[in-house]
SEFIZA-3560 file (N, C-alpha, C; in Angstrom, 3 decimals):
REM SEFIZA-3560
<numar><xx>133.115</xx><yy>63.336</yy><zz>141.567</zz><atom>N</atom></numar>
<numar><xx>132.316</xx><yy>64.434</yy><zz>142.022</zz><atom>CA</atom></numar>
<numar><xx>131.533</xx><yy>64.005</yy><zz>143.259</zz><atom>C</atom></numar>
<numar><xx>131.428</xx><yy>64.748</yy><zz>144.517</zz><atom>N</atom></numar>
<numar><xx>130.790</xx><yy>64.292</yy><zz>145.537</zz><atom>CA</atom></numar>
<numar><xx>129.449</xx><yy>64.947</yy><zz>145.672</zz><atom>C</atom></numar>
<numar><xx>128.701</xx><yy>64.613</yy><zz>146.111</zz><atom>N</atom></numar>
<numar><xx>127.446</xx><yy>65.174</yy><zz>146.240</zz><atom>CA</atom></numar>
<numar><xx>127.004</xx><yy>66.600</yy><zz>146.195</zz><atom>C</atom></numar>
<numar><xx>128.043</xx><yy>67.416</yy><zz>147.064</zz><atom>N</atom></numar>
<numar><xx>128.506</xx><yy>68.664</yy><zz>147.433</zz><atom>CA</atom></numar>
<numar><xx>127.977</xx><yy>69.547</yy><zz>146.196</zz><atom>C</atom></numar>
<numar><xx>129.436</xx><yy>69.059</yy><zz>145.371</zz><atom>N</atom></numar>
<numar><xx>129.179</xx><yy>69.638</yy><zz>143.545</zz><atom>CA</atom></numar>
<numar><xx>128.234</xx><yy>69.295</yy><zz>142.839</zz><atom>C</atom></numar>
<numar><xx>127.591</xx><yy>68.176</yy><zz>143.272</zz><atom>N</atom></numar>
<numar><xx>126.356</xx><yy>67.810</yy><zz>142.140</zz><atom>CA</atom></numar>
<numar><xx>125.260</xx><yy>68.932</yy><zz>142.824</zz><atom>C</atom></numar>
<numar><xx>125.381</xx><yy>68.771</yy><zz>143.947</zz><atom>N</atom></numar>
<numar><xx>123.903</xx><yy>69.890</yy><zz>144.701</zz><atom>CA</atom></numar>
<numar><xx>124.367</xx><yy>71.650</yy><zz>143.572</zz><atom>C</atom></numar>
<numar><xx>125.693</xx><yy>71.715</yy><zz>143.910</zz><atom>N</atom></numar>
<numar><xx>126.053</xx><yy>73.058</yy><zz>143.188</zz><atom>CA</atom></numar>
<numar><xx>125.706</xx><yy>73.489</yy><zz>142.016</zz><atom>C</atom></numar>
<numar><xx>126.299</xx><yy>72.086</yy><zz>140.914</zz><atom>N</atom></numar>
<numar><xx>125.744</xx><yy>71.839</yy><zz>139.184</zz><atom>CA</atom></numar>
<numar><xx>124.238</xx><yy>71.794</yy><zz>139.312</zz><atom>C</atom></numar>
<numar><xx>123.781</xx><yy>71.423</yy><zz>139.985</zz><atom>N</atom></numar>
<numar><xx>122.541</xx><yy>71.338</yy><zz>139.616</zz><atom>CA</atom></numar>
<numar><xx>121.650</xx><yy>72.649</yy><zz>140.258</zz><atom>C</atom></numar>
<numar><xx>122.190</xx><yy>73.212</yy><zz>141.064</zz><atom>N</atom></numar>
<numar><xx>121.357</xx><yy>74.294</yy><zz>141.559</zz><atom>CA</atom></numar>
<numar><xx>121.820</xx><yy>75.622</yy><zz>140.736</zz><atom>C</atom></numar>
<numar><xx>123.031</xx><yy>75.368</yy><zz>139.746</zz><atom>N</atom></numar>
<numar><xx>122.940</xx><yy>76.613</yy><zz>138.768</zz><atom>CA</atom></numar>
<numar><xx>122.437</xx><yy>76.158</yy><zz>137.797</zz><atom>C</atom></numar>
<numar><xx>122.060</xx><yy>74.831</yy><zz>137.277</zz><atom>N</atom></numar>
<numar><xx>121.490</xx><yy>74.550</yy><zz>136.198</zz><atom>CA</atom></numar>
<numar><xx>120.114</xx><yy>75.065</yy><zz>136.389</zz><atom>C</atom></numar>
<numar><xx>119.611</xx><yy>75.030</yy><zz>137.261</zz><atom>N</atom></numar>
<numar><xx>118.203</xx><yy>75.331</yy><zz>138.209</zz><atom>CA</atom></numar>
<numar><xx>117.876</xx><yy>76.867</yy><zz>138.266</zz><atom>C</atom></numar>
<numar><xx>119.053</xx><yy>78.024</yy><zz>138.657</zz><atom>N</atom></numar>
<numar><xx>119.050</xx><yy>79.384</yy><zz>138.112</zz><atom>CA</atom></numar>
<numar><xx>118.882</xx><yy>79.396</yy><zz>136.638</zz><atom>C</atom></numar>
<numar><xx>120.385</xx><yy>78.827</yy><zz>136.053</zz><atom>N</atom></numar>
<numar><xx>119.822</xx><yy>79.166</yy><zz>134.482</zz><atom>CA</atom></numar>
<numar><xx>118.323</xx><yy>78.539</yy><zz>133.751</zz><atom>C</atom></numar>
<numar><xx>117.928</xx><yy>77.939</yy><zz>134.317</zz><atom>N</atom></numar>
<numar><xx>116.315</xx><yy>77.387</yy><zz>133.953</zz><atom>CA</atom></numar>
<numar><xx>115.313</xx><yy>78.557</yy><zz>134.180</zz><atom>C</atom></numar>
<numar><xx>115.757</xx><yy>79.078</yy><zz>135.653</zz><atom>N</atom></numar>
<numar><xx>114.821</xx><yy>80.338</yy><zz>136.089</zz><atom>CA</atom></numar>
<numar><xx>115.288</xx><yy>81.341</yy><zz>135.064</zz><atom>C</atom></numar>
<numar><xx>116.154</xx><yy>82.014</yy><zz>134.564</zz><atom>N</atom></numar>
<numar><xx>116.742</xx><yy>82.500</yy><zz>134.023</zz><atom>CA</atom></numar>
<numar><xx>116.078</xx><yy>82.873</yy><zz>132.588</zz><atom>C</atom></numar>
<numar><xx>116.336</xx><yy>81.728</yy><zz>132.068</zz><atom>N</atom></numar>
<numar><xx>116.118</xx><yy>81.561</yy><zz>130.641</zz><atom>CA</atom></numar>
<numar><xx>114.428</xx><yy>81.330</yy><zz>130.207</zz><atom>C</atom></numar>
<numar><xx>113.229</xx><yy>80.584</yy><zz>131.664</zz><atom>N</atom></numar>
<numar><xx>112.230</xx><yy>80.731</yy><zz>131.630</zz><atom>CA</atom></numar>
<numar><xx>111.652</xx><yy>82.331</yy><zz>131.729</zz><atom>C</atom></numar>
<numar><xx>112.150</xx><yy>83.020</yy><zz>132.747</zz><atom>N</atom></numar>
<numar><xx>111.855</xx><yy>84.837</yy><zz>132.971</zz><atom>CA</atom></numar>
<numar><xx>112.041</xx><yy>85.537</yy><zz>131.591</zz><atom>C</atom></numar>
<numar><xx>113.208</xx><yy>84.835</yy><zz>130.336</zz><atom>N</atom></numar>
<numar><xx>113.591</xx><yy>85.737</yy><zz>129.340</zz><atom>CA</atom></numar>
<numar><xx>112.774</xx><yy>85.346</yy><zz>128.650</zz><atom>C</atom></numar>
<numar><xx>112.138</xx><yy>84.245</yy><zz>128.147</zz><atom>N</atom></numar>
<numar><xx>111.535</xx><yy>83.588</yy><zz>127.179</zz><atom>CA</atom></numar>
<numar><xx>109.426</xx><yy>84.247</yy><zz>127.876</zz><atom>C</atom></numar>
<numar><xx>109.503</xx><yy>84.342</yy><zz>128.773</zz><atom>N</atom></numar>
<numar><xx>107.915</xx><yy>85.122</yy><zz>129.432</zz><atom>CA</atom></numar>
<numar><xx>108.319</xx><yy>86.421</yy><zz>129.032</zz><atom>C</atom></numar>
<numar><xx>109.091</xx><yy>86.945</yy><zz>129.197</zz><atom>N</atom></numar>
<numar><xx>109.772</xx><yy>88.871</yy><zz>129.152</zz><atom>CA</atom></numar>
<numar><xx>109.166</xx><yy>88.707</yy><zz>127.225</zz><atom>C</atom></numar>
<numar><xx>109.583</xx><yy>87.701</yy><zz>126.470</zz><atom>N</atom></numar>
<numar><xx>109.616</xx><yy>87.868</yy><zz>125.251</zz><atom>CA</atom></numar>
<numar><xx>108.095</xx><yy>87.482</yy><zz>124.406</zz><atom>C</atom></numar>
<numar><xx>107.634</xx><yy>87.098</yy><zz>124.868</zz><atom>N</atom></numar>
<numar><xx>106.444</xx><yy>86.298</yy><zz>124.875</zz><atom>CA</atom></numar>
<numar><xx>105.363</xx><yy>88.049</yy><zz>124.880</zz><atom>C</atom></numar>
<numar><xx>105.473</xx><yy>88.458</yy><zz>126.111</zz><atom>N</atom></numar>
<numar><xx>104.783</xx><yy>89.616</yy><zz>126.412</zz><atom>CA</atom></numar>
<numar><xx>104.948</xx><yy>90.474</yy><zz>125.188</zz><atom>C</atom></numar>
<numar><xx>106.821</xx><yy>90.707</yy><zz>125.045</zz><atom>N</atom></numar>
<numar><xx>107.182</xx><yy>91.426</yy><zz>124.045</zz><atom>CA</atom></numar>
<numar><xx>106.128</xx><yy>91.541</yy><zz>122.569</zz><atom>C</atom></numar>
<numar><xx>106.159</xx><yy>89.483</yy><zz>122.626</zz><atom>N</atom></numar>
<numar><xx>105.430</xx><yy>89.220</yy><zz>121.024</zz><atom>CA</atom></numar>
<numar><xx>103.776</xx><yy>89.610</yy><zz>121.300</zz><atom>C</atom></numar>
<numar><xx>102.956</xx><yy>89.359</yy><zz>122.630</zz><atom>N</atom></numar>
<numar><xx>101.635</xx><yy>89.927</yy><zz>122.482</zz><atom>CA</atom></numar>
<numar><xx>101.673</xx><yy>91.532</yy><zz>122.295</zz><atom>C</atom></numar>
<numar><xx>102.393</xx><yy>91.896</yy><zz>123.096</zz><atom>N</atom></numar>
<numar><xx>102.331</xx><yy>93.339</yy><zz>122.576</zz><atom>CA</atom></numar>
<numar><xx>102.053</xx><yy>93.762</yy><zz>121.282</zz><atom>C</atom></numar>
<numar><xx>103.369</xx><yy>92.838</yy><zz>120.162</zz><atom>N</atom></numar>
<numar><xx>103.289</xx><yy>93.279</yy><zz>119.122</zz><atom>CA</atom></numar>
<numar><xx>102.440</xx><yy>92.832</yy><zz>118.410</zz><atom>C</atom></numar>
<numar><xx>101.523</xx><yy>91.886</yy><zz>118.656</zz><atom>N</atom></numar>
<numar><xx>100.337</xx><yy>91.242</yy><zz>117.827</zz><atom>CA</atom></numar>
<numar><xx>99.317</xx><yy>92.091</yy><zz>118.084</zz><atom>C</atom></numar>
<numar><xx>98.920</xx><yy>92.776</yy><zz>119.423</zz><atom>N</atom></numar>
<numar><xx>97.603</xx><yy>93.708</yy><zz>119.864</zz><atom>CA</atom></numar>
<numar><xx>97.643</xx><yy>94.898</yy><zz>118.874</zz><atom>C</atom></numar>
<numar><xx>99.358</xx><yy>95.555</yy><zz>118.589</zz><atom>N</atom></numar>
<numar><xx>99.573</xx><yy>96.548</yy><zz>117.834</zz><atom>CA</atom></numar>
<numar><xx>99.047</xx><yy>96.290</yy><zz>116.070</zz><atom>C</atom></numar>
<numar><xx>99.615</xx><yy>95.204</yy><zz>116.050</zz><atom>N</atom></numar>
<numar><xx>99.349</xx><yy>94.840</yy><zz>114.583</zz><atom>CA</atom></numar>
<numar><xx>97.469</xx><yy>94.453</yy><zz>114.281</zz><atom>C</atom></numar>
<numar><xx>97.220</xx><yy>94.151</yy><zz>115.721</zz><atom>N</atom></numar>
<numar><xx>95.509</xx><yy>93.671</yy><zz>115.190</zz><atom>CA</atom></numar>
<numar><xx>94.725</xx><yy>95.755</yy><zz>115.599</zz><atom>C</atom></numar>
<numar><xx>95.421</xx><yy>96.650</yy><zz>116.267</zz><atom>N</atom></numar>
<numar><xx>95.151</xx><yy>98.199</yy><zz>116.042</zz><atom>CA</atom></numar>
<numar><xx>95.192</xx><yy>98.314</yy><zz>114.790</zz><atom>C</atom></numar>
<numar><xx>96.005</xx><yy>98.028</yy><zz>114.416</zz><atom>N</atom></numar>
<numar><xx>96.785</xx><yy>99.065</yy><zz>113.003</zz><atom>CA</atom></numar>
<numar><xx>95.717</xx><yy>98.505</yy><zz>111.866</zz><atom>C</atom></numar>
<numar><xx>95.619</xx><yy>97.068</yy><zz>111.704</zz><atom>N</atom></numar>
<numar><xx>94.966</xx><yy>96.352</yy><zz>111.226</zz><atom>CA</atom></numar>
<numar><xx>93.312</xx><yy>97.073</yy><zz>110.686</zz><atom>C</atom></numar>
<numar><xx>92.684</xx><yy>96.661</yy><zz>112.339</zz><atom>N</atom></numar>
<numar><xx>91.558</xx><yy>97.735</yy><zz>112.381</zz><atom>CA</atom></numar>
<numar><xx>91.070</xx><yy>99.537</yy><zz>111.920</zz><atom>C</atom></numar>
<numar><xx>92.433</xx><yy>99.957</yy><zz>112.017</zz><atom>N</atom></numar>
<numar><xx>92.555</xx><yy>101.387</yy><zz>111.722</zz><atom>CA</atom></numar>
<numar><xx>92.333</xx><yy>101.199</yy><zz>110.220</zz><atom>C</atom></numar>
<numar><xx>93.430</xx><yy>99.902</yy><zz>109.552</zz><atom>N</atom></numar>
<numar><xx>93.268</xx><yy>100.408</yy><zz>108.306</zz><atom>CA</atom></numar>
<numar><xx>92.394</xx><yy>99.957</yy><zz>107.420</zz><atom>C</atom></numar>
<numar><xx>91.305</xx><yy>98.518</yy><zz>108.134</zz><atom>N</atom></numar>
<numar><xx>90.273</xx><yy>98.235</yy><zz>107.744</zz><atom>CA</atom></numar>
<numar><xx>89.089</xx><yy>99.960</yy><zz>107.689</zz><atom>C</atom></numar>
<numar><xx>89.205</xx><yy>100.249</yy><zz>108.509</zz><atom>N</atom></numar>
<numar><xx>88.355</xx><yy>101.428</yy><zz>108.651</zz><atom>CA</atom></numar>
<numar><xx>88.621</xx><yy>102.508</yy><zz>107.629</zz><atom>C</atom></numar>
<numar><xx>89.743</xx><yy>102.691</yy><zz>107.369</zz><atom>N</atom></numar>
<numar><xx>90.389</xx><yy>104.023</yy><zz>106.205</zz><atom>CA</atom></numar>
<numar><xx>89.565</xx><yy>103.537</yy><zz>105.039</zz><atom>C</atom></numar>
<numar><xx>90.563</xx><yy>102.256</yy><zz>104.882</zz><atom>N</atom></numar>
<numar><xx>90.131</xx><yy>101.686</yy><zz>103.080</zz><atom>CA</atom></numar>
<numar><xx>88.345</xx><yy>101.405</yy><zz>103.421</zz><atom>C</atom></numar>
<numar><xx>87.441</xx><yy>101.555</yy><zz>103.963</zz><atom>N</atom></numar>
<numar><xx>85.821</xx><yy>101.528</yy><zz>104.258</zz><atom>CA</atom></numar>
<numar><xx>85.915</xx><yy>102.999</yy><zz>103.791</zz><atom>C</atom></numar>
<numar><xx>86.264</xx><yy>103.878</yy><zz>104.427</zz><atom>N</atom></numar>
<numar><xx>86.074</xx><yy>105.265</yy><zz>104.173</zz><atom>CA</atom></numar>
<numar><xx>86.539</xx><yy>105.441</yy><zz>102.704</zz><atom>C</atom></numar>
<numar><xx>87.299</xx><yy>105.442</yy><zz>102.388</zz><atom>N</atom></numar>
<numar><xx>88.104</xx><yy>105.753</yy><zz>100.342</zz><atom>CA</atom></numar>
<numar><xx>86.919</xx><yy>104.686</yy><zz>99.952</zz><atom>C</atom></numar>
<numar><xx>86.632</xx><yy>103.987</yy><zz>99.800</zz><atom>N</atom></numar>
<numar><xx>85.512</xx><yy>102.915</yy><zz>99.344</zz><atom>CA</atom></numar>
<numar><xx>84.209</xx><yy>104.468</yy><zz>99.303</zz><atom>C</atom></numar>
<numar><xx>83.866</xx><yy>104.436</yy><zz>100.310</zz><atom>N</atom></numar>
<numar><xx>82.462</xx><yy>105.114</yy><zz>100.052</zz><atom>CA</atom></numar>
<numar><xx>82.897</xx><yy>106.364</yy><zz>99.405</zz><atom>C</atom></numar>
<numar><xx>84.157</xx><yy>106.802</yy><zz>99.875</zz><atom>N</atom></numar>
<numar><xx>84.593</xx><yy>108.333</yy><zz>98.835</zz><atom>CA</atom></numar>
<numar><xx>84.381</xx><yy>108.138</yy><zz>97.431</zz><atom>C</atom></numar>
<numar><xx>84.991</xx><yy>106.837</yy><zz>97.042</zz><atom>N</atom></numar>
<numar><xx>85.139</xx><yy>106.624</yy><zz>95.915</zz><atom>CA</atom></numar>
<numar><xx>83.924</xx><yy>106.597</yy><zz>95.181</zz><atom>C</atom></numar>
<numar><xx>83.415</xx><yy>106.102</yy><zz>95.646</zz><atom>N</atom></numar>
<numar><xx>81.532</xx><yy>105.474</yy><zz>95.038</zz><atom>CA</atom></numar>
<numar><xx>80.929</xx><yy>107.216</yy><zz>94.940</zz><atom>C</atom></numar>
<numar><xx>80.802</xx><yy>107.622</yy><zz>96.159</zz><atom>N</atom></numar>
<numar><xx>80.207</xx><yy>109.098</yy><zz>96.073</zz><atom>CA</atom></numar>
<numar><xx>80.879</xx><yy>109.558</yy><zz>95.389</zz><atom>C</atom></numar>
<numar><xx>82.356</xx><yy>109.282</yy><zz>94.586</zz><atom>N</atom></numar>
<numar><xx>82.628</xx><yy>110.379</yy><zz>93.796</zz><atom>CA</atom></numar>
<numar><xx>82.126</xx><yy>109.895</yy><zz>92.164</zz><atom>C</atom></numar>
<numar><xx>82.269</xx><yy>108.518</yy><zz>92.361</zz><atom>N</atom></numar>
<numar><xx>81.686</xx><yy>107.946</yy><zz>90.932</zz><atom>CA</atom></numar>
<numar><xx>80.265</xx><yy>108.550</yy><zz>90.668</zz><atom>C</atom></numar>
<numar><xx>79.525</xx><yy>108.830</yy><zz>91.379</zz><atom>N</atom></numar>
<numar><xx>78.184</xx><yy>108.783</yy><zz>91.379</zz><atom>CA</atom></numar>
<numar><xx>77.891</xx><yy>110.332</yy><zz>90.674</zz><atom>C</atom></numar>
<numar><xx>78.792</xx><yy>111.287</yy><zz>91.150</zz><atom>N</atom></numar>
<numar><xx>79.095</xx><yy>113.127</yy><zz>90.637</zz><atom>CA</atom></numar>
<numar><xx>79.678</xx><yy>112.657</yy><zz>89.759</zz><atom>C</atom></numar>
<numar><xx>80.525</xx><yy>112.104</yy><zz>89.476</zz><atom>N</atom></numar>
<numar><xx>80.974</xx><yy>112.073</yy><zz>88.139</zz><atom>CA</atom></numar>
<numar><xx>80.038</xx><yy>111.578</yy><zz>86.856</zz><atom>C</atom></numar>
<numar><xx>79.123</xx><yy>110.819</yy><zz>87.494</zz><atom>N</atom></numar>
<numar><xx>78.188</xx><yy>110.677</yy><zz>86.474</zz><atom>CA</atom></numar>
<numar><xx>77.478</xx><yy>111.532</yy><zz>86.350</zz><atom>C</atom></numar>
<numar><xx>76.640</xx><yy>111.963</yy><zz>87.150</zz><atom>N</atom></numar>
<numar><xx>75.799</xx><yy>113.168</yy><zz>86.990</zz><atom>CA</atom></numar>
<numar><xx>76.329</xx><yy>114.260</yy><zz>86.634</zz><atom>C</atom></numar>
<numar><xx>77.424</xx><yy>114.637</yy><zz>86.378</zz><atom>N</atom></numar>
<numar><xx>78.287</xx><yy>115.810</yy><zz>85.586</zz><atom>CA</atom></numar>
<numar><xx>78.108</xx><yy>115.018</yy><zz>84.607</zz><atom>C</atom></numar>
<numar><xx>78.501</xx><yy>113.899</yy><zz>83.824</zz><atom>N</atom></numar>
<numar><xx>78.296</xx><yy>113.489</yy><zz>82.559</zz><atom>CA</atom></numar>
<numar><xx>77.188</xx><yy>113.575</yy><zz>82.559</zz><atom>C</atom></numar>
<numar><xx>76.122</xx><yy>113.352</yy><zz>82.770</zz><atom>N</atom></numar>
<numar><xx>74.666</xx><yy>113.538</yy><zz>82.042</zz><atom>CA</atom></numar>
<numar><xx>74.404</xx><yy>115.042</yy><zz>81.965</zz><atom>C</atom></numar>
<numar><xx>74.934</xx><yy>115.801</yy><zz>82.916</zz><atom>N</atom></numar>
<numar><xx>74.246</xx><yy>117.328</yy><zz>82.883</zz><atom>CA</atom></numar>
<numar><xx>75.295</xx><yy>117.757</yy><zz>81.783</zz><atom>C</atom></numar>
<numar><xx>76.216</xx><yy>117.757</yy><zz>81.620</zz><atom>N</atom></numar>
<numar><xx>77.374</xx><yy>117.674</yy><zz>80.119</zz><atom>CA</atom></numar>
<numar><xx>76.530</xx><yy>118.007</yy><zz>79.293</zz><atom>C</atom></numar>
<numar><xx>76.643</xx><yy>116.711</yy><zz>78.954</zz><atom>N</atom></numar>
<numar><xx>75.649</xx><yy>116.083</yy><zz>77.763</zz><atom>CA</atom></numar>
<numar><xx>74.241</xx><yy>116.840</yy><zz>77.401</zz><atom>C</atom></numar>
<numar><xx>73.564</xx><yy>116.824</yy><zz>78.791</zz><atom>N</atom></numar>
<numar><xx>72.378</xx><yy>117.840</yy><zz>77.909</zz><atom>CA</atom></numar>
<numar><xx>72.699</xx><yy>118.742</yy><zz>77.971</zz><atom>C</atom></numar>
<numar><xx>73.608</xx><yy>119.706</yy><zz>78.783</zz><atom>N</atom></numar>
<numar><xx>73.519</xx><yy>121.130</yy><zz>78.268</zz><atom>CA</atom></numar>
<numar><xx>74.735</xx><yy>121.147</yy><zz>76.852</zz><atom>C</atom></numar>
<numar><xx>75.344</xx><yy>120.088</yy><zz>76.143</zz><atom>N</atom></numar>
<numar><xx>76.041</xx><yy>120.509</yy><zz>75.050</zz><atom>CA</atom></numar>
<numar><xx>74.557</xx><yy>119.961</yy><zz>74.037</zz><atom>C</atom></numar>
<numar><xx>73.964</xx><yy>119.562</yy><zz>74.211</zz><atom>N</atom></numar>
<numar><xx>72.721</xx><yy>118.840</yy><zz>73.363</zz><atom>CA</atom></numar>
<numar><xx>71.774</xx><yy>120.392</yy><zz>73.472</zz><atom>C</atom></numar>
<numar><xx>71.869</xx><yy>120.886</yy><zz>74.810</zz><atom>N</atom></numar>
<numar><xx>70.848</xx><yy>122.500</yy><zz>74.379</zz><atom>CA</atom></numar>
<numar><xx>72.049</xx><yy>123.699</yy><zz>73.398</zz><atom>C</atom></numar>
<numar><xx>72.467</xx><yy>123.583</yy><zz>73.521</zz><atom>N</atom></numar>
<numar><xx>73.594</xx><yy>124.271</yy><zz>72.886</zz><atom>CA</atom></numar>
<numar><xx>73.925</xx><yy>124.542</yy><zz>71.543</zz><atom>C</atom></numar>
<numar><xx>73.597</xx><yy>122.974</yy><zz>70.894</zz><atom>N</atom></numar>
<numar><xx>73.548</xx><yy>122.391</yy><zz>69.830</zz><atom>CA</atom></numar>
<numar><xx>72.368</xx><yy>122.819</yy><zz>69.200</zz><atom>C</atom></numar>
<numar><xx>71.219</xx><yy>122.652</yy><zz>70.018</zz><atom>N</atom></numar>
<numar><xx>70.263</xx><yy>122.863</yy><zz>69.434</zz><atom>CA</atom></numar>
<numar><xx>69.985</xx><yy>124.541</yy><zz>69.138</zz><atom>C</atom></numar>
<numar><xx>70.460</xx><yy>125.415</yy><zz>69.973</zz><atom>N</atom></numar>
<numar><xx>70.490</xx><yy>126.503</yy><zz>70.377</zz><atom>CA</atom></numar>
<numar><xx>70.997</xx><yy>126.999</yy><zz>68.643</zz><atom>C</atom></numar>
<numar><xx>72.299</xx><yy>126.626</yy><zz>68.699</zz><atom>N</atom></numar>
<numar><xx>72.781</xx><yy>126.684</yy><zz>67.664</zz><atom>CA</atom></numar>
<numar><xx>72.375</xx><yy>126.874</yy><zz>66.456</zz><atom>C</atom></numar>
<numar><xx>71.929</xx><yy>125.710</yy><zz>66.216</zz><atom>N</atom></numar>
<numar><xx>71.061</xx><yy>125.283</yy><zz>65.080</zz><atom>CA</atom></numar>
<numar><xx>69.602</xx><yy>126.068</yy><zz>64.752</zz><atom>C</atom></numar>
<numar><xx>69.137</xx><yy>126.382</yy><zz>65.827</zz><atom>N</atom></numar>
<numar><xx>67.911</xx><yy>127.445</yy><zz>65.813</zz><atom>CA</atom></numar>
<numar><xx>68.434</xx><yy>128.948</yy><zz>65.588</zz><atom>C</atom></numar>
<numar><xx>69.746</xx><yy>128.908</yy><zz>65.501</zz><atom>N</atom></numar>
<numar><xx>69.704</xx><yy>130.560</yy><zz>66.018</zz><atom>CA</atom></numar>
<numar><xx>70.502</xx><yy>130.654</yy><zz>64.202</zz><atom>C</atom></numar>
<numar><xx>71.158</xx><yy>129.591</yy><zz>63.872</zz><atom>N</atom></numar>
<numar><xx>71.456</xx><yy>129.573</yy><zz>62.444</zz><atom>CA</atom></numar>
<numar><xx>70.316</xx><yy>129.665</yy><zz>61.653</zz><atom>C</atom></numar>
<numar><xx>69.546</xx><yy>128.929</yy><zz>61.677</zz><atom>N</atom></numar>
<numar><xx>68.312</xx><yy>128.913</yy><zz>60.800</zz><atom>CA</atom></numar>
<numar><xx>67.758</xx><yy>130.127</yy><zz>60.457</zz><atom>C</atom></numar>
<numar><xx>67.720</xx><yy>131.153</yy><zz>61.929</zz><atom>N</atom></numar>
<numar><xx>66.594</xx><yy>131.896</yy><zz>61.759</zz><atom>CA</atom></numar>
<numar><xx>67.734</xx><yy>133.162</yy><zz>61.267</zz><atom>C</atom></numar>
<numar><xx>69.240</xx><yy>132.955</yy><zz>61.510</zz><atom>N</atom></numar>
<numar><xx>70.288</xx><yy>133.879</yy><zz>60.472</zz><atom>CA</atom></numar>
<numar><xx>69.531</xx><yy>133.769</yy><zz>58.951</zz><atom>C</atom></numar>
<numar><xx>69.980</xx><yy>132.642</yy><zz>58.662</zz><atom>N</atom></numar>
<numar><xx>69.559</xx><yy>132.209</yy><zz>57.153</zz><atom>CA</atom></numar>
<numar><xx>68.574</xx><yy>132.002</yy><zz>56.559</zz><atom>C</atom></numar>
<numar><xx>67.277</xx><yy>132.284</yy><zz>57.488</zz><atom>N</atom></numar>
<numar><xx>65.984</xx><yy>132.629</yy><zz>56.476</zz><atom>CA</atom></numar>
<numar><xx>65.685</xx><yy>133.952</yy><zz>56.576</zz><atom>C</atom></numar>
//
């Protein structure tokens, strides 16, 4: 091989370097892209499940207070009952 061809081999080895460095940056971008998307989505869905969290609690919280107001108005009811029998039967 004379010099000629080595300048040649080596100056396409030298493209495919440029080559394969441009595809491997092209892909790189590709992968930040997809990490910025995934740290969005991320954030979005930190924020949802915050929101169902406090839904949830505010709904626990009515649900209790329907159980207590339940409760006493079947406790006036009861009593209601019981007074309105009595005064049948005396």
């Amino acid at each position: 091989m004379d010099s000629k061809e080595q300048l040649l081999v080596l100056e396409e080895i030298r493209e495919l370097m440029k080559t394969q460095i441009e595809t491997q940056t092209r892909l790189l971008e590709v992968q930040q892209e997809h990490v910025e998307l995934y740290r969005n989505q991320l954030d979005r869905v930190e924020r949802i499940n915050s929101k169902a969290e406090a839904i949830q609690d505010k709904s626990a919280q009515l649900m209790g207070a329907a159980r207590k107001g339940v409760t006493v108005a079947l406790l006036i009811i009861i009593i209601l009952v019981a007074y309105l029998s009595w005064l049948l039967f005396m």
